[in-house]
The first five atom37 places (N, CA, C, CB, O) and aatype in JSON, in Angstrom:
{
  "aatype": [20, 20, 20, 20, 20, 20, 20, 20, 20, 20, 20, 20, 20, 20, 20, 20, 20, 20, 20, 20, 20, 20, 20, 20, 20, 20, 20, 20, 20, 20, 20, 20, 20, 20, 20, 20, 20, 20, 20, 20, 20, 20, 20, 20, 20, 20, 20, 20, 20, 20, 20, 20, 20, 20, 20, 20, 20, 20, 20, 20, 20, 20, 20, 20, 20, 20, 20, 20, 20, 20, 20, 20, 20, 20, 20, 20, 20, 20, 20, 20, 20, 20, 20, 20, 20, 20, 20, 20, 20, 20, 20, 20, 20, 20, 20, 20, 20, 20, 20, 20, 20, 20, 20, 20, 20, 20, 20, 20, 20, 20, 20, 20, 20, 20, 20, 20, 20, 20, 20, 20, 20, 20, 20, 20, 20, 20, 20, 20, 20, 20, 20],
  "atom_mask": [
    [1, 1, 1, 1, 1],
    [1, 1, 1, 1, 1],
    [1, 1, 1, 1, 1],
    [1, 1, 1, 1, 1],
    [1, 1, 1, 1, 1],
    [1, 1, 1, 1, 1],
    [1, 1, 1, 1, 1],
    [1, 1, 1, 1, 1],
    [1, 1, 1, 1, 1],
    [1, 1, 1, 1, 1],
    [1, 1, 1, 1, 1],
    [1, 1, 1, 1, 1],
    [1, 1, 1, 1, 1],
    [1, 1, 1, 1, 1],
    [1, 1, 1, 1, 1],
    [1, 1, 1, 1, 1],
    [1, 1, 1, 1, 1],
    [1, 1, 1, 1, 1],
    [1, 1, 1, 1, 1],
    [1, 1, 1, 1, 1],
    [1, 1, 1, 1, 1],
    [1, 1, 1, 1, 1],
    [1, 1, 1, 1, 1],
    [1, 1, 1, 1, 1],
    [1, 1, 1, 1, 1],
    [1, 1, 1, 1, 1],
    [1, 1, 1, 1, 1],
    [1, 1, 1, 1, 1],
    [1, 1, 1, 1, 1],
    [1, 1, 1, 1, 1],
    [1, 1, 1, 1, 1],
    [1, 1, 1, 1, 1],
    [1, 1, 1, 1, 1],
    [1, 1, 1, 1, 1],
    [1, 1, 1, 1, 1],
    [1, 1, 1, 1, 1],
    [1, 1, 1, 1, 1],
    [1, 1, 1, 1, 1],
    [1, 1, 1, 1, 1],
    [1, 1, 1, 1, 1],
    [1, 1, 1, 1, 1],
    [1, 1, 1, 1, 1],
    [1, 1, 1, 1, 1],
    [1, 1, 1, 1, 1],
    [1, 1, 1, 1, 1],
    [1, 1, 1, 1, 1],
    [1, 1, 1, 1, 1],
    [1, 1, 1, 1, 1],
    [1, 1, 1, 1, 1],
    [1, 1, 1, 1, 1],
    [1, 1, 1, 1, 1],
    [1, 1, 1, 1, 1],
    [1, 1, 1, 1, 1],
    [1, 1, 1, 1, 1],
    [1, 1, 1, 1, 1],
    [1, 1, 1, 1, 1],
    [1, 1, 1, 1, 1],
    [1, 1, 1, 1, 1],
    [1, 1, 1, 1, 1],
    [1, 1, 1, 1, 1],
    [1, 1, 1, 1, 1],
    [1, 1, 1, 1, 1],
    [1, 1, 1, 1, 1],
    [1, 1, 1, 1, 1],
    [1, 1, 1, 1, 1],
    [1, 1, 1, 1, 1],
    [1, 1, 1, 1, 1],
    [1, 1, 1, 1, 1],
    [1, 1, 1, 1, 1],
    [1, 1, 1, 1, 1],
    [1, 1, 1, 1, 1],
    [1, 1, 1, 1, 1],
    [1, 1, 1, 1, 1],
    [1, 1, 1, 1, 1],
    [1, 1, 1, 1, 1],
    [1, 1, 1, 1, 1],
    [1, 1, 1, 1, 1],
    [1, 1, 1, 1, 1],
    [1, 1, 1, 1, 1],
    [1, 1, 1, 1, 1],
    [1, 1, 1, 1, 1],
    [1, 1, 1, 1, 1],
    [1, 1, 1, 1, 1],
    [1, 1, 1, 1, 1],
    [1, 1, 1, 1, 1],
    [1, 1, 1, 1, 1],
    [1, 1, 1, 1, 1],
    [1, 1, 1, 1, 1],
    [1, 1, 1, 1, 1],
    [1, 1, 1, 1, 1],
    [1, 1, 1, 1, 1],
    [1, 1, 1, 1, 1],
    [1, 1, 1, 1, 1],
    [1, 1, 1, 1, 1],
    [1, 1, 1, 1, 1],
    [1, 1, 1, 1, 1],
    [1, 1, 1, 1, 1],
    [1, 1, 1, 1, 1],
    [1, 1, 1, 1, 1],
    [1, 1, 1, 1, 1],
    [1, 1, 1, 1, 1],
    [1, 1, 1, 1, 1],
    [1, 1, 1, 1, 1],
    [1, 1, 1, 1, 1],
    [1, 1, 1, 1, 1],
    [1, 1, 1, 1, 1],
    [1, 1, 1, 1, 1],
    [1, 1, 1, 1, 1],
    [1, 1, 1, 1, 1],
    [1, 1, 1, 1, 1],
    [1, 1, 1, 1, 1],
    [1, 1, 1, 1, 1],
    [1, 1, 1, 1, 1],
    [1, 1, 1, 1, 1],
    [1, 1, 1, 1, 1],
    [1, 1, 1, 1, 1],
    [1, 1, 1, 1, 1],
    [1, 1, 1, 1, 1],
    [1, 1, 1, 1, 1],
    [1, 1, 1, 1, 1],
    [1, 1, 1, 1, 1],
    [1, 1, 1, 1, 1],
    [1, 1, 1, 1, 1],
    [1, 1, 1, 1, 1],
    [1, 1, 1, 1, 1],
    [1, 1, 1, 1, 1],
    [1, 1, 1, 1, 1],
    [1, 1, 1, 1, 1],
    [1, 1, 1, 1, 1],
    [1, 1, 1, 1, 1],
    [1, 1, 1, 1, 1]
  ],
  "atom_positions": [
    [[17.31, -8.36, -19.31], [17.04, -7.47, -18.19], [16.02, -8.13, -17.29], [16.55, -6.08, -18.68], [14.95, -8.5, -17.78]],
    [[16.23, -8.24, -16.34], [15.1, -9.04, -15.42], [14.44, -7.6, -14.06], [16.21, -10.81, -14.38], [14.96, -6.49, -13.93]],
    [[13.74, -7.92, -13.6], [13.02, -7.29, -12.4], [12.27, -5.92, -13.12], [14.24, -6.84, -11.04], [12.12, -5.66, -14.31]],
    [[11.94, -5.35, -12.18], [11.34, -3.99, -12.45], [11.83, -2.5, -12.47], [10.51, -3.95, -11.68], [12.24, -1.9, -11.48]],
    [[11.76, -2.13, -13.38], [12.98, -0.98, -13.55], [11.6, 0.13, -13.05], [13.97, -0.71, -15.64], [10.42, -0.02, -13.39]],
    [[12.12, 1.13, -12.25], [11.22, 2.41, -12.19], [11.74, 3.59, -13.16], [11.18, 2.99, -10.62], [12.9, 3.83, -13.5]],
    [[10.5, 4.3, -13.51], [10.84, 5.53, -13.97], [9.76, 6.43, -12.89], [10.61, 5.66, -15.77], [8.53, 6.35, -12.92]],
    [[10.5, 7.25, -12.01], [9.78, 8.31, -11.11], [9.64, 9.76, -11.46], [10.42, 8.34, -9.87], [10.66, 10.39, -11.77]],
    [[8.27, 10.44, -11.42], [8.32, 11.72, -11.88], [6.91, 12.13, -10.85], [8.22, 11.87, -13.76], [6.08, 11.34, -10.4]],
    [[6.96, 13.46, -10.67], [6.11, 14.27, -9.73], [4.48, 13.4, -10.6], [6.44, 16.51, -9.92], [3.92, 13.28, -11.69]],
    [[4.37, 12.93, -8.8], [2.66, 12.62, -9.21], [2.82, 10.85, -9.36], [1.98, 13.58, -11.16], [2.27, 10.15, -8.52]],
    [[3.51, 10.3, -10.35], [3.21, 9.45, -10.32], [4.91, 8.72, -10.81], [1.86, 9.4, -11.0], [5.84, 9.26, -11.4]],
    [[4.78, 7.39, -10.3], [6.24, 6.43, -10.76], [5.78, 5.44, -11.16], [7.36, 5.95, -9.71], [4.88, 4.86, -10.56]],
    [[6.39, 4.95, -12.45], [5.82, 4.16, -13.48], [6.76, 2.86, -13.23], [5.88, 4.89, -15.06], [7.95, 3.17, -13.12]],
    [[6.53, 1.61, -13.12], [7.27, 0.17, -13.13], [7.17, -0.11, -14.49], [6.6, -1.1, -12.19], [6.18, 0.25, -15.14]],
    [[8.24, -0.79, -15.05], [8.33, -1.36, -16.12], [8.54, -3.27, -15.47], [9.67, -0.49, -17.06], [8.71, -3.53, -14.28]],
    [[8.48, -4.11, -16.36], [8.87, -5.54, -16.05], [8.76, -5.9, -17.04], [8.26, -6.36, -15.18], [7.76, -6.51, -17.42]],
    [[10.37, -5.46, -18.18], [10.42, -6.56, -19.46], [10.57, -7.95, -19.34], [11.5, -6.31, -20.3], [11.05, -8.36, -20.39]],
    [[10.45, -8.53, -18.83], [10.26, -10.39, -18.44], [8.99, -10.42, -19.35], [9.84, -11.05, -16.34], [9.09, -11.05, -20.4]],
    [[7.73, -9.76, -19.04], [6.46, -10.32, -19.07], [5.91, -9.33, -19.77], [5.8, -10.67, -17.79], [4.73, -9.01, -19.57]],
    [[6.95, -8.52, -20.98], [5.85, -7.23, -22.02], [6.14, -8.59, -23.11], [6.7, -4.89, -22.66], [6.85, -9.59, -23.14]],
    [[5.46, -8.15, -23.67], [4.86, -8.41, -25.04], [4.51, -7.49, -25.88], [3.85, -9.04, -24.98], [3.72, -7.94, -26.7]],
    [[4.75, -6.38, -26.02], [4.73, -5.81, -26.9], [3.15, -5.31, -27.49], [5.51, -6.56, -27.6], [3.03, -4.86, -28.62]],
    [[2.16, -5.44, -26.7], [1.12, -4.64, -27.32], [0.8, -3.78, -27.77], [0.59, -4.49, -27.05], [-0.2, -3.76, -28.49]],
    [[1.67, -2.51, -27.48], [2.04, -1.47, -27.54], [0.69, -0.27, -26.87], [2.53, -1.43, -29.01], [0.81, 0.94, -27.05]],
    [[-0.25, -0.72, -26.29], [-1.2, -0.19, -25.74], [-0.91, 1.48, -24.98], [-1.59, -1.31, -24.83], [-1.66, 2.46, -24.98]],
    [[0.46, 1.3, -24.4], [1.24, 2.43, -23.65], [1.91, 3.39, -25.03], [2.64, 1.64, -22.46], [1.92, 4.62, -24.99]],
    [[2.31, 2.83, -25.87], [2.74, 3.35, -27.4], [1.8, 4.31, -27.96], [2.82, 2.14, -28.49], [1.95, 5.5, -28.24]],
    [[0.63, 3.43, -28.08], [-0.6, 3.78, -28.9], [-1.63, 5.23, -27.84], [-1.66, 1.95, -29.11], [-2.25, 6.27, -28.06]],
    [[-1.31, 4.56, -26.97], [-1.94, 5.87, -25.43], [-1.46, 6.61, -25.55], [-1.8, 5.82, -23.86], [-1.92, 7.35, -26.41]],
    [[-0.37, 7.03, -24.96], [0.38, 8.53, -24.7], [1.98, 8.1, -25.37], [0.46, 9.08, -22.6], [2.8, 7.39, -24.8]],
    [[2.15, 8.73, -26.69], [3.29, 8.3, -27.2], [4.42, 9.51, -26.67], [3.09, 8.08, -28.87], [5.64, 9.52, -26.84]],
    [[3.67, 10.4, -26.05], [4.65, 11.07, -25.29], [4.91, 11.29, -24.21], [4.73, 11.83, -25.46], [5.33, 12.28, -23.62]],
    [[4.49, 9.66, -23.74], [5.2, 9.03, -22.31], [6.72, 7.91, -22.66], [3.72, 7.87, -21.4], [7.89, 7.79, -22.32]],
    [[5.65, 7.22, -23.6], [6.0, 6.08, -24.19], [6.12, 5.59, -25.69], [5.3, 5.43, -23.69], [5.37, 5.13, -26.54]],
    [[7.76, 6.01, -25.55], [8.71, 6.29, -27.11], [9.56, 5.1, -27.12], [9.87, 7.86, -27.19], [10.44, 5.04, -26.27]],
    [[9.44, 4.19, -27.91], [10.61, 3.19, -27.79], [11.74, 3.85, -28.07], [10.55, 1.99, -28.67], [12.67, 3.69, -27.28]],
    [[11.92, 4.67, -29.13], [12.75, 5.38, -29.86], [13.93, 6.27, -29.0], [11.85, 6.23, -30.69], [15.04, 6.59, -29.43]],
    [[13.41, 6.54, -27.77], [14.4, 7.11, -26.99], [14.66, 6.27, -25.62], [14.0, 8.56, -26.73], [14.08, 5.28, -25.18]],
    [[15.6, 6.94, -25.15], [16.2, 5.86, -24.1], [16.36, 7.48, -22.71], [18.32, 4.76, -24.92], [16.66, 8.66, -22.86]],
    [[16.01, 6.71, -21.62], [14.67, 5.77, -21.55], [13.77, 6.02, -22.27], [14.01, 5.71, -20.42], [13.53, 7.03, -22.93]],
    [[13.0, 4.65, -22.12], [12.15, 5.13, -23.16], [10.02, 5.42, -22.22], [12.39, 3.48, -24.7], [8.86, 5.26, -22.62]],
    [[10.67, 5.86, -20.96], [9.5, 5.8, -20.11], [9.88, 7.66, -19.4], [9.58, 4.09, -18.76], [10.84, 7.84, -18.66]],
    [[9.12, 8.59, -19.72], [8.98, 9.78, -19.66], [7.43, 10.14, -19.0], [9.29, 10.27, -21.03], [6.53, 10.52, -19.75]],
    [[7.24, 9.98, -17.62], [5.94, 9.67, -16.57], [5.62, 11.01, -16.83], [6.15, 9.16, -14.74], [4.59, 11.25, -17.47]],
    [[6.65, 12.33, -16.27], [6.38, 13.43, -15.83], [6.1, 14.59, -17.38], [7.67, 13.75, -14.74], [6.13, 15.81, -17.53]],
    [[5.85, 13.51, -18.22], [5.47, 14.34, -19.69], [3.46, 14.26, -19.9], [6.51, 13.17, -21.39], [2.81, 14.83, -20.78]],
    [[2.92, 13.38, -18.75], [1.18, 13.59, -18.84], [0.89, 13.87, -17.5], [0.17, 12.19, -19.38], [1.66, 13.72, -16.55]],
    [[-0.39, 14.31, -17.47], [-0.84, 13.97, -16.24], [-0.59, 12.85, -15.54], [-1.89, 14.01, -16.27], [-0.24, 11.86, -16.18]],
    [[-0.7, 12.78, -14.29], [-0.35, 11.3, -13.54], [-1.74, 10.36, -13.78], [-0.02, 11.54, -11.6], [-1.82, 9.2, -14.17]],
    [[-2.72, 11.25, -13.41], [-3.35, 10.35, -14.13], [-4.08, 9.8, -15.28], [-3.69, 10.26, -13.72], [-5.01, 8.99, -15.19]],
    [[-3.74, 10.14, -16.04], [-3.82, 9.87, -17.31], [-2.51, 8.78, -17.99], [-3.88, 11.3, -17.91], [-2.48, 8.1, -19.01]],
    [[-1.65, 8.97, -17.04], [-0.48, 7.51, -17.29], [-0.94, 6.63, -16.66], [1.1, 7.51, -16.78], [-0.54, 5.49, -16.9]],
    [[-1.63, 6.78, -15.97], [-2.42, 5.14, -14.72], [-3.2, 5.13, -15.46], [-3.16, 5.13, -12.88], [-3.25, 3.91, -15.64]],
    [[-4.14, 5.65, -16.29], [-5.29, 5.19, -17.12], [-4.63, 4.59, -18.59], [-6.41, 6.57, -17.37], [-5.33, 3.77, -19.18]],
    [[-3.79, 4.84, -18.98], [-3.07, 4.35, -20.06], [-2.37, 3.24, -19.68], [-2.23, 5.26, -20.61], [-2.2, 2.48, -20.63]],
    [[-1.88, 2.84, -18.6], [-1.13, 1.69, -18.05], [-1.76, 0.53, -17.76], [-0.53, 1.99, -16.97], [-1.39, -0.6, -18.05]],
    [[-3.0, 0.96, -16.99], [-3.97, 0.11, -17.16], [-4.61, -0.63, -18.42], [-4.74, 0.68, -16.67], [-5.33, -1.61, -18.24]],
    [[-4.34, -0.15, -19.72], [-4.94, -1.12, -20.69], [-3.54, -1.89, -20.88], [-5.7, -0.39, -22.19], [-3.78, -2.99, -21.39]],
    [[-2.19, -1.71, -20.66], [-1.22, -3.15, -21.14], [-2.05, -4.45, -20.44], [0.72, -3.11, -20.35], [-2.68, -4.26, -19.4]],
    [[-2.02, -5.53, -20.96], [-3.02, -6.73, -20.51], [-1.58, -7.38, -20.05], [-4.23, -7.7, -21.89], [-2.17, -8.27, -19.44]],
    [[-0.48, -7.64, -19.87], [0.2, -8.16, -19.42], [0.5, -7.95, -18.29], [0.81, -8.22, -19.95], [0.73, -8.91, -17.56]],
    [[0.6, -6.59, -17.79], [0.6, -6.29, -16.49], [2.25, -5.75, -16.29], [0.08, -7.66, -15.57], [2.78, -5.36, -15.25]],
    [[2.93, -5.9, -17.83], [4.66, -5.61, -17.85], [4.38, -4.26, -17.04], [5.65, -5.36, -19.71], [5.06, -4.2, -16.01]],
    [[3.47, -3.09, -17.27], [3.62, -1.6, -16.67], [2.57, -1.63, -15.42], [3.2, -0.27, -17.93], [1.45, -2.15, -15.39]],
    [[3.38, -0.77, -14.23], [2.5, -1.16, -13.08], [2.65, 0.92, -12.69], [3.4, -2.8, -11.59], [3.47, 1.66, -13.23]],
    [[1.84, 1.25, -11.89], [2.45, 2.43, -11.31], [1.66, 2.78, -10.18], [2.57, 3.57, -12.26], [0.66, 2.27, -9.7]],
    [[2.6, 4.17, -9.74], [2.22, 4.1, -8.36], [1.7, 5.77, -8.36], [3.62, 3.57, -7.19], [2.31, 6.57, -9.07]],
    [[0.76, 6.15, -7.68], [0.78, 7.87, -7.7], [1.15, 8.39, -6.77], [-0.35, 8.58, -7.85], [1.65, 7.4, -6.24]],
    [[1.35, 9.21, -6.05], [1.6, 10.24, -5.13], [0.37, 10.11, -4.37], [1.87, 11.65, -5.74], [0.28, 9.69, -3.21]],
    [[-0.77, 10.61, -5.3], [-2.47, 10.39, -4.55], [-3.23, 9.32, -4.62], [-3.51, 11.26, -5.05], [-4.24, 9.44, -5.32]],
    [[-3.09, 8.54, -4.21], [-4.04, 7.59, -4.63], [-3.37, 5.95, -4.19], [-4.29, 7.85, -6.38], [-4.03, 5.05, -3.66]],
    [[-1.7, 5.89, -4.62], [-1.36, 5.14, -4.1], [-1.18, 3.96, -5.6], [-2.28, 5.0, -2.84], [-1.38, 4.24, -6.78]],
    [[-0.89, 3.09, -5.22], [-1.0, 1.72, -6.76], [-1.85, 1.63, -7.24], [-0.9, 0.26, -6.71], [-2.81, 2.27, -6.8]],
    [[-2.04, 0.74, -8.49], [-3.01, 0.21, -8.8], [-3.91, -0.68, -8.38], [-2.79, -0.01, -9.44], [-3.37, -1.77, -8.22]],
    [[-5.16, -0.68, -8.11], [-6.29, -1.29, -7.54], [-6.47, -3.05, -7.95], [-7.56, -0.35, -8.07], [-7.1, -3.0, -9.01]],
    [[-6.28, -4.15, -7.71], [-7.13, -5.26, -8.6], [-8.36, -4.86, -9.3], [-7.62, -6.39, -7.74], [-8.82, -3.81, -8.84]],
    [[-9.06, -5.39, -10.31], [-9.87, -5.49, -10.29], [-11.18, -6.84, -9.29], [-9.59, -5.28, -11.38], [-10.94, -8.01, -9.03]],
    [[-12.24, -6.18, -9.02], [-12.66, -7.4, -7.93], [-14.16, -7.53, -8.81], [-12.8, -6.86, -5.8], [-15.02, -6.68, -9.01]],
    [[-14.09, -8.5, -9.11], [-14.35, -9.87, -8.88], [-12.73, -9.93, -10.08], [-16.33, -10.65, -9.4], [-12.52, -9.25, -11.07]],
    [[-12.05, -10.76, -9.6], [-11.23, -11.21, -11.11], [-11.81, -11.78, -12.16], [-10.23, -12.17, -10.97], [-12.5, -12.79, -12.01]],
    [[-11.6, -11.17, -13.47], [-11.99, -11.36, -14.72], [-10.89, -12.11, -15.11], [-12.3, -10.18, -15.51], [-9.72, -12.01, -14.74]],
    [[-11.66, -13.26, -16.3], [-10.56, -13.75, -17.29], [-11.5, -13.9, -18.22], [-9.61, -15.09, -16.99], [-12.69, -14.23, -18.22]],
    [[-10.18, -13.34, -19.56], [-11.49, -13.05, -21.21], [-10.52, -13.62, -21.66], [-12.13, -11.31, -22.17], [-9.36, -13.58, -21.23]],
    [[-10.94, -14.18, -22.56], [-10.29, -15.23, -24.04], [-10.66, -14.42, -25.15], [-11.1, -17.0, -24.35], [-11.82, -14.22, -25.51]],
    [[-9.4, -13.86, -25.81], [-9.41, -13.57, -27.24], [-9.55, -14.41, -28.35], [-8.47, -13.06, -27.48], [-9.34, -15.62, -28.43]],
    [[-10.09, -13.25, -29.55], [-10.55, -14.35, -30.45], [-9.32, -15.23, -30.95], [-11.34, -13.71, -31.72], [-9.43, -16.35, -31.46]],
    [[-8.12, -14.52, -30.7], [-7.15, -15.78, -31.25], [-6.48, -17.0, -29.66], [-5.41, -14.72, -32.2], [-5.39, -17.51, -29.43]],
    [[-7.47, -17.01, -29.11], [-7.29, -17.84, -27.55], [-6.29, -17.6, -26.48], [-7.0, -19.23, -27.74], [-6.09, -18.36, -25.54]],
    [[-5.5, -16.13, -26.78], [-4.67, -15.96, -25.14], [-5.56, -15.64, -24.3], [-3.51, -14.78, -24.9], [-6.33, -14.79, -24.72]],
    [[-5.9, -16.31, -22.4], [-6.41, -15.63, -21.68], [-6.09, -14.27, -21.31], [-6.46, -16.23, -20.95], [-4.88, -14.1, -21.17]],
    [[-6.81, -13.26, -21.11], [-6.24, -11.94, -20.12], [-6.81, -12.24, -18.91], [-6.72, -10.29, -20.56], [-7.81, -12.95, -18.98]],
    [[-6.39, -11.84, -17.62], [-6.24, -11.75, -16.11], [-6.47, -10.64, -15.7], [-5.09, -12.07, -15.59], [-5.57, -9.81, -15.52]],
    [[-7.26, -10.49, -15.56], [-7.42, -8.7, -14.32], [-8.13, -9.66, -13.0], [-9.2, -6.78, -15.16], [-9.03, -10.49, -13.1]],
    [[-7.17, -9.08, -11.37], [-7.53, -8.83, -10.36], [-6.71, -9.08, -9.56], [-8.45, -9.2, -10.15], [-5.92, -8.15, -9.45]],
    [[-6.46, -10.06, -8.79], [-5.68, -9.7, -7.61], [-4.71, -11.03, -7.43], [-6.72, -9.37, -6.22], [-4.65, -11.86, -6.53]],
    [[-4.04, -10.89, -8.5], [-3.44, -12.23, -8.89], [-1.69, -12.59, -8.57], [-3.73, -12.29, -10.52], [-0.84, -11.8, -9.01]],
    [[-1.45, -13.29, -8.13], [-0.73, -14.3, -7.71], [0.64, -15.54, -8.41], [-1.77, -14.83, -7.38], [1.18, -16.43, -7.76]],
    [[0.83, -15.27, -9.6], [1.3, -16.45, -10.73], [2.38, -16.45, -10.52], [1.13, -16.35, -12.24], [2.99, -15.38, -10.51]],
    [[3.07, -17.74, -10.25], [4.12, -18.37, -10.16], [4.89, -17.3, -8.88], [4.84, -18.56, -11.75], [5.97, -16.87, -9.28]],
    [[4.58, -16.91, -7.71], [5.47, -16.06, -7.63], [5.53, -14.35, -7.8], [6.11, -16.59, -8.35], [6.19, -13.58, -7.09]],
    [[4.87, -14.09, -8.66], [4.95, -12.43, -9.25], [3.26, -12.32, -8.79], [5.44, -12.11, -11.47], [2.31, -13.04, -9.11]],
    [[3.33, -11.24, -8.03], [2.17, -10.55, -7.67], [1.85, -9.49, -9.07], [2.48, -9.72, -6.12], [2.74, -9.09, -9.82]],
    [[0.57, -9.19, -9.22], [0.64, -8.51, -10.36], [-1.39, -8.17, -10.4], [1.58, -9.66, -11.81], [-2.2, -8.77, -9.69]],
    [[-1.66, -7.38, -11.16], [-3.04, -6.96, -11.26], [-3.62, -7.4, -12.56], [-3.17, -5.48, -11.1], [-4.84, -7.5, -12.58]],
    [[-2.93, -7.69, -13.71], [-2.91, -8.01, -15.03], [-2.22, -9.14, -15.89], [-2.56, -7.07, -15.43], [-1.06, -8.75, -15.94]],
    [[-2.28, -10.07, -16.43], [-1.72, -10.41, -17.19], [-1.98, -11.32, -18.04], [-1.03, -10.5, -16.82], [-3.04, -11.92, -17.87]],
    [[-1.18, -11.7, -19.14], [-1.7, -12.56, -20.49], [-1.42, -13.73, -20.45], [-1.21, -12.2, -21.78], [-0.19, -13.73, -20.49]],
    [[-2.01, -15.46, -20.36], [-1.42, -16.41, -20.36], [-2.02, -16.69, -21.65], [-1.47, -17.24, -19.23], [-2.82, -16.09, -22.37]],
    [[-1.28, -17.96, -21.7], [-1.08, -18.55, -22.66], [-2.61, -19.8, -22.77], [0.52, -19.09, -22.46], [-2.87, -20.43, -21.75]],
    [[-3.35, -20.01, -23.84], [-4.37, -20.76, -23.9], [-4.04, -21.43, -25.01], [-5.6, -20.15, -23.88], [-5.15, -21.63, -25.5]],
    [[-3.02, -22.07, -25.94], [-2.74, -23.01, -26.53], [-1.81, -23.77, -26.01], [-2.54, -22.74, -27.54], [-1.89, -24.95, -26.35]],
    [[-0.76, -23.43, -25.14], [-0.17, -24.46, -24.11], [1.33, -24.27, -25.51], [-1.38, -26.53, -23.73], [2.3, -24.98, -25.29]],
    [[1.37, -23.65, -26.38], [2.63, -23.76, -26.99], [3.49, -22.62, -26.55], [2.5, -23.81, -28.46], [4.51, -22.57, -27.24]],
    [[3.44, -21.75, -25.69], [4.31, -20.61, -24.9], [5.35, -21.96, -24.47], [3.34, -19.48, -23.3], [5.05, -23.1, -24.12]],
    [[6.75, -21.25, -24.68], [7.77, -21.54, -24.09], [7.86, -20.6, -22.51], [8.88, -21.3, -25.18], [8.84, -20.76, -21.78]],
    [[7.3, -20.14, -22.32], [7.47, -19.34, -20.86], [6.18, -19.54, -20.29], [7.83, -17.64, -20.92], [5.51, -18.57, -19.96]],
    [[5.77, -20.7, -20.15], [3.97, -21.13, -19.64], [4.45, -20.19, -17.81], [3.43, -23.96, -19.46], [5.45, -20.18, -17.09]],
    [[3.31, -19.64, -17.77], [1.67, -19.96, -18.58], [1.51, -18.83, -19.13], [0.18, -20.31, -17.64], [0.44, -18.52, -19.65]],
    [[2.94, -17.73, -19.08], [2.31, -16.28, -19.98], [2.55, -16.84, -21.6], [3.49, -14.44, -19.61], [3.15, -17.82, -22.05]],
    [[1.83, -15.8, -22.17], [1.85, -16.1, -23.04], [2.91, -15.35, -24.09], [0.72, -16.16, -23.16], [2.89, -14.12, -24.2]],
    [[3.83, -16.19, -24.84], [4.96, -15.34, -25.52], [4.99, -15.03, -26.95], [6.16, -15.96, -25.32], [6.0, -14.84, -27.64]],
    [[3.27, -14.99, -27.46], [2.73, -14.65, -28.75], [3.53, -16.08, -29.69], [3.26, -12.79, -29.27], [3.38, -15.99, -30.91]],
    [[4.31, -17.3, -29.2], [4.71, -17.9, -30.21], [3.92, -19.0, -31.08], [5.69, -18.3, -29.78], [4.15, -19.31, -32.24]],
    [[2.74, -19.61, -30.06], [1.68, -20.43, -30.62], [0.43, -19.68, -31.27], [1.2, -21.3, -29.52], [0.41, -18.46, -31.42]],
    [[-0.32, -20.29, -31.53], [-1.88, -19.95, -32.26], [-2.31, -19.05, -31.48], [-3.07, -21.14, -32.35], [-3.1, -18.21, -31.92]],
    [[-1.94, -19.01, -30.31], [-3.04, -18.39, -29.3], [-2.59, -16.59, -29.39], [-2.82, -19.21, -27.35], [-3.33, -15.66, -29.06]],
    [[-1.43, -16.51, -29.83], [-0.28, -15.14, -29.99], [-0.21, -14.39, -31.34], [1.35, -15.67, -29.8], [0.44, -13.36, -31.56]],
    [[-1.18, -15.24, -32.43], [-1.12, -14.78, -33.68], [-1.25, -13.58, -34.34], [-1.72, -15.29, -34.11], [-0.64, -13.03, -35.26]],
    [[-2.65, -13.16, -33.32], [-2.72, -11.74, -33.87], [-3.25, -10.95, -33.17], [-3.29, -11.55, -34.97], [-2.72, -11.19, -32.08]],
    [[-4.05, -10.03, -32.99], [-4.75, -9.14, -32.39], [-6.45, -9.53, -32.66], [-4.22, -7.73, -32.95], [-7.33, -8.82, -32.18]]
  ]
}
């Protein structure tokens, strides 16, 4: 599946971009009754507050979930851009970023250089091991 699939609901519309999830499950672990793998779709916006799905969307570090509100509009960069290195060495990206092409506010590269999809990172080297 490539590009960005929307799921739209009063208040707020949620982007998905399976290219670049990884599976953190951060949106899982947040509001599991937005975000059910188990059902299809599996992105249900108009089941929280709107904002409380932008505050949950905001911790995926990949940047796969993006959304938009009614009030407020997209998500913000963060400014100054941050980059943090986990203890198992993927960089994370927050701000107003640019990569390869894909505009985006978030995302995970790769800091062992063994990602087959450089420079995100596709959890397959050292740097993807664990949490």
């Amino acid at each position: 599946m490539g590009g960005v699939r929307e799921y739209p609901a009063d208040g707020v519309t949620v982007g998905f971009d399976a290219t670049v999830c990884r599976h953190a499950a951060e949106c899982v672990r947040g509001l599991p009754e937005v975000f059910d793998t188990g059902r299809r779709p599996w992105v249900h916006p108009g089941a929280a507050a709107p904002e409380l799905v932008a505050e949950v969307i905001r911790r995926c570090p990949t940047g796969a979930l993006t959304y938009r509100l009614a009030v407020g509009g997209p998500e913000q960069p963060e400014r100054p851009t941050t980059v943090r290195r986990t203890a198992d060495g993927r960089l994370l990206v927050r701000g107003e970023l640019s990569i390869e092409g894909r505009e985006s506010t978030r995302a995970m590269l790769c800091g062992c250089g063994s990602s087959a999809e450089q420079p995100y990172c596709d959890r397959s080297g050292a740097c993807g091991g664990h949490e």
